[in-house]
C-alpha positions as CSV (number, residue, x, y, z in Angstrom):
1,X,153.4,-140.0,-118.6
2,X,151.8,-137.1,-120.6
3,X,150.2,-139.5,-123.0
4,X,148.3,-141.5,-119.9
5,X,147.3,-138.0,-118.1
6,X,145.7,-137.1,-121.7
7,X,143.9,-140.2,-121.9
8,X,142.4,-140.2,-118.2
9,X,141.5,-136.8,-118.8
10,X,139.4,-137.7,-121.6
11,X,138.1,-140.8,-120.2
12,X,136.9,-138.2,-117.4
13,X,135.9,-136.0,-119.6
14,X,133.8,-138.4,-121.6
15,X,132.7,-140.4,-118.2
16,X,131.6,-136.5,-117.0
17,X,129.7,-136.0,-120.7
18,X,127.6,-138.7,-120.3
19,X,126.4,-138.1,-116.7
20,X,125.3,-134.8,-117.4
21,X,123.5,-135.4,-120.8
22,X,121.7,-138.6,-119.4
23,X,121.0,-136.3,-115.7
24,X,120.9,-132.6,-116.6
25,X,118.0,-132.5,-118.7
26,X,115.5,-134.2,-115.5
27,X,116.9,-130.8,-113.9
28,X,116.3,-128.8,-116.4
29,X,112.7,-130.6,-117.4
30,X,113.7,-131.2,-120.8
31,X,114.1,-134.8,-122.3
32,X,116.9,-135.3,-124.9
33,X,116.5,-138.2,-125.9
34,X,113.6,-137.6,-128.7
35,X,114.6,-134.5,-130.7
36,X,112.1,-133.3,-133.2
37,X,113.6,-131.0,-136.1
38,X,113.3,-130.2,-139.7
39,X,116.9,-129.2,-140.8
40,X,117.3,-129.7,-144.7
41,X,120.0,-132.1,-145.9
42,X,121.8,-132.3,-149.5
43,X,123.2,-135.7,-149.0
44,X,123.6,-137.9,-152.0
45,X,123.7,-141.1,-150.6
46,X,120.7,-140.6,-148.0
47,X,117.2,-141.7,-149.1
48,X,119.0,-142.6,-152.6
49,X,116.2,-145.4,-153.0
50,X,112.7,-145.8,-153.2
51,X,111.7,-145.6,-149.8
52,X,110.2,-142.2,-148.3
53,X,112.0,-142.6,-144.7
54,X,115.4,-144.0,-143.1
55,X,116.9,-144.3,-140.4
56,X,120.9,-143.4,-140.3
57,X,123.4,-145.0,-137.9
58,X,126.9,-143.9,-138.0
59,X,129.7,-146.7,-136.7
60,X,132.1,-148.8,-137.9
61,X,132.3,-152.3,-138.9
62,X,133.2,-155.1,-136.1
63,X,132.2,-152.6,-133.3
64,X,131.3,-154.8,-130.5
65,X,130.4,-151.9,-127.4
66,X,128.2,-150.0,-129.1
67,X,127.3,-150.8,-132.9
68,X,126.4,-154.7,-132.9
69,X,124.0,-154.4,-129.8
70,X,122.3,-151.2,-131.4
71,X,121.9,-152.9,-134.8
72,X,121.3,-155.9,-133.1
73,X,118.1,-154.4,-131.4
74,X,117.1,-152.5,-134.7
75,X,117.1,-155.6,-136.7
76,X,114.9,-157.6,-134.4
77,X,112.3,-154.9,-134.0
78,X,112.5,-154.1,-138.3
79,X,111.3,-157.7,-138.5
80,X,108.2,-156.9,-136.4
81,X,107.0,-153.9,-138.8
82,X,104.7,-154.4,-141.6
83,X,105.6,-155.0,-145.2
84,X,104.1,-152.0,-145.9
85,X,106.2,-149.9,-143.5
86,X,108.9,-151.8,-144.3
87,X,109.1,-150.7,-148.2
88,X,108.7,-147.3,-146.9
89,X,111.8,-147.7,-144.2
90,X,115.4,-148.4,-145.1
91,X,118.2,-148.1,-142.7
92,X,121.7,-147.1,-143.5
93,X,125.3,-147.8,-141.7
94,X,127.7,-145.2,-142.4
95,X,131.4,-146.8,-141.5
96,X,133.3,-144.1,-139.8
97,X,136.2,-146.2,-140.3
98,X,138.9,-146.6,-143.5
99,X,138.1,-150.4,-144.3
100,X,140.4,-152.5,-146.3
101,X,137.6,-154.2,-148.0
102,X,135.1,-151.8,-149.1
103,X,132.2,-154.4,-148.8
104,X,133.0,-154.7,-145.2
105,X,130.2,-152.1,-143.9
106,X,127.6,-153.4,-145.9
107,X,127.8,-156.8,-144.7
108,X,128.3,-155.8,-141.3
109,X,125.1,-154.1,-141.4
110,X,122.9,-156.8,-143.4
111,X,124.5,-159.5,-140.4
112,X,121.7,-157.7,-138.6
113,X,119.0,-157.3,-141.3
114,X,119.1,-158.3,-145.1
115,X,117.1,-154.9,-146.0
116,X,120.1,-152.7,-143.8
117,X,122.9,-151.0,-146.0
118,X,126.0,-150.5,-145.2
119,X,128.0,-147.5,-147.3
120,X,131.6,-146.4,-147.1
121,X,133.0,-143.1,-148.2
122,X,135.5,-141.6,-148.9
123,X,137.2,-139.8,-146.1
124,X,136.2,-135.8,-147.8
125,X,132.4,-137.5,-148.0
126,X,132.6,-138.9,-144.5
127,X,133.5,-135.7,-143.3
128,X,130.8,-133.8,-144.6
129,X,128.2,-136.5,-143.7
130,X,128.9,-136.7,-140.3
131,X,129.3,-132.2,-139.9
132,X,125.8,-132.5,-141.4
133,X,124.6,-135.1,-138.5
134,X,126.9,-133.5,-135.9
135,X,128.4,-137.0,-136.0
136,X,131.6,-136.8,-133.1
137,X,134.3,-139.6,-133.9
138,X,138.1,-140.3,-133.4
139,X,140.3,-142.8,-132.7
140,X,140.4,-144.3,-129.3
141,X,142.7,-143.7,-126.8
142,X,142.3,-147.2,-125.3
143,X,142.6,-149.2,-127.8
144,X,143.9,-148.4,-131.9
145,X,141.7,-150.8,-133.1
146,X,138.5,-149.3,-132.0
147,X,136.9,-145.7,-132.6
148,X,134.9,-143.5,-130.0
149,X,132.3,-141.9,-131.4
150,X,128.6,-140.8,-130.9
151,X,125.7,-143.4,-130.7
152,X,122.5,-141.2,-132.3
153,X,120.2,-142.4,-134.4
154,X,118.7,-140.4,-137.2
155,X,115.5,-140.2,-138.9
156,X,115.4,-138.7,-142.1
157,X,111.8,-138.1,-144.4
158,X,111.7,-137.4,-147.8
159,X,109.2,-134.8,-149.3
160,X,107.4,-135.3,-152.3
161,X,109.8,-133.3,-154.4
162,X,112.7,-135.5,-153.2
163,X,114.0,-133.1,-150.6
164,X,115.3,-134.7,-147.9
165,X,115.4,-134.0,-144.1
166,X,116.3,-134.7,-140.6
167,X,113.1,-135.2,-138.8
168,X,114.5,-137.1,-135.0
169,X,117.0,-137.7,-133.1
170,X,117.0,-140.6,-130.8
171,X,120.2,-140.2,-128.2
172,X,119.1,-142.9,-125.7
173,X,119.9,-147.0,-125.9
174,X,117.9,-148.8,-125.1
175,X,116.0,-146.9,-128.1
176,X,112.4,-146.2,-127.3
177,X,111.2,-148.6,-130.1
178,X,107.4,-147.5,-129.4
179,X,108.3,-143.7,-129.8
180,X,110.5,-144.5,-133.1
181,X,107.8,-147.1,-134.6
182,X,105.1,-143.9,-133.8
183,X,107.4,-141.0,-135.4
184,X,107.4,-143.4,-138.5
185,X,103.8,-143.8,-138.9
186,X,103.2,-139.9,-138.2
187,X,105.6,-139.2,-140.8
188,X,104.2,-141.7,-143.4
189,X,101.3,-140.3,-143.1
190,X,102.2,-136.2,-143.4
């Protein structure tokens, strides 16, 4: 009986959450769903290639609610961007879960895209990836197969001398594909 109060509560919890993010900021005249930053990050495995910008998605493999129709979406409008902004762009999947087969992630996330990456770490990297994105995950109450967790998506720019950072944060799905494609071109072109 405990264990089912404890669940409802966080289903209410998470139900109550999501009103007020998606509500409370049209009260307060602030729009979270396009955050503009410049916080530093000393990740190894971010921008680790040639490309000057990428887009981070944190998930898990087989993620049905919330991953596949994200990636799903990202995929289709990566086709529609030039070459050129193309070998500037990556986009990396961070599994949030422990996979038996370590390949898993990354061919979850080329299913979507054959330029997407998918990378797992180890549970200590995981953990400090996702405290540097402010990355909320845990197992789900519902169902032990799945994992809750939080649906941003991250835009990180390179510098020319290779320092990386978090530029934007896009909170809201549908993503404002206009808004992301224009936040790339400004930042190509800093």
């Amino acid at each position: 009986m405990k264990k089912k109060i404890t669940a409802l509560l966080v289903i209410l919890f998470v139900i109550v959450s999501s009103i007020l993010i998606v509500v409370l900021p049209s009260f307060l005249g602030k729009d979270i769903s396009h955050i503009r930053l410049t916080q530093e990050l000393s990740l190894k495995r971010i921008l680790d290639k040639e490309q000057d910008l990428e887009l981070v998605f944190f998930g898990y493999a087989g993620c049905r609610n919330i991953c596949t129709p994200r990636l799903e979406e990202l995929g289709q409008w990566y086709k529609t961007l030039s070459l050129q902004t193309q070998a500037h762009l990556g986009l990396k999947f961070f599994d949030l879960s422990i996979p038996k087969d370590n390949t898993l992630p990354d061919n979850f996330a080329k299913a979507f895209h054959e330029d997407f990456e998918g990378v797992h770490l180890p549970r200590k990297d995981l953990l400090h990836y996702t405290r540097e994105f402010s990355v909320y995950f845990s197992p789900s109450l519902i169902d032990e197969y799945e994992i809750d967790h939080s649906t941003h998506l991250y835009l990180v720019k390179k510098d020319t001398n290779g320092k990386k950072y978090l530029r934007f944060i896009y909170t809201n799905f549908p993503y404002d594909l206009i808004q992301i494609n224009t936040d790339i071109q400004t930042l190509l072109n800093e």
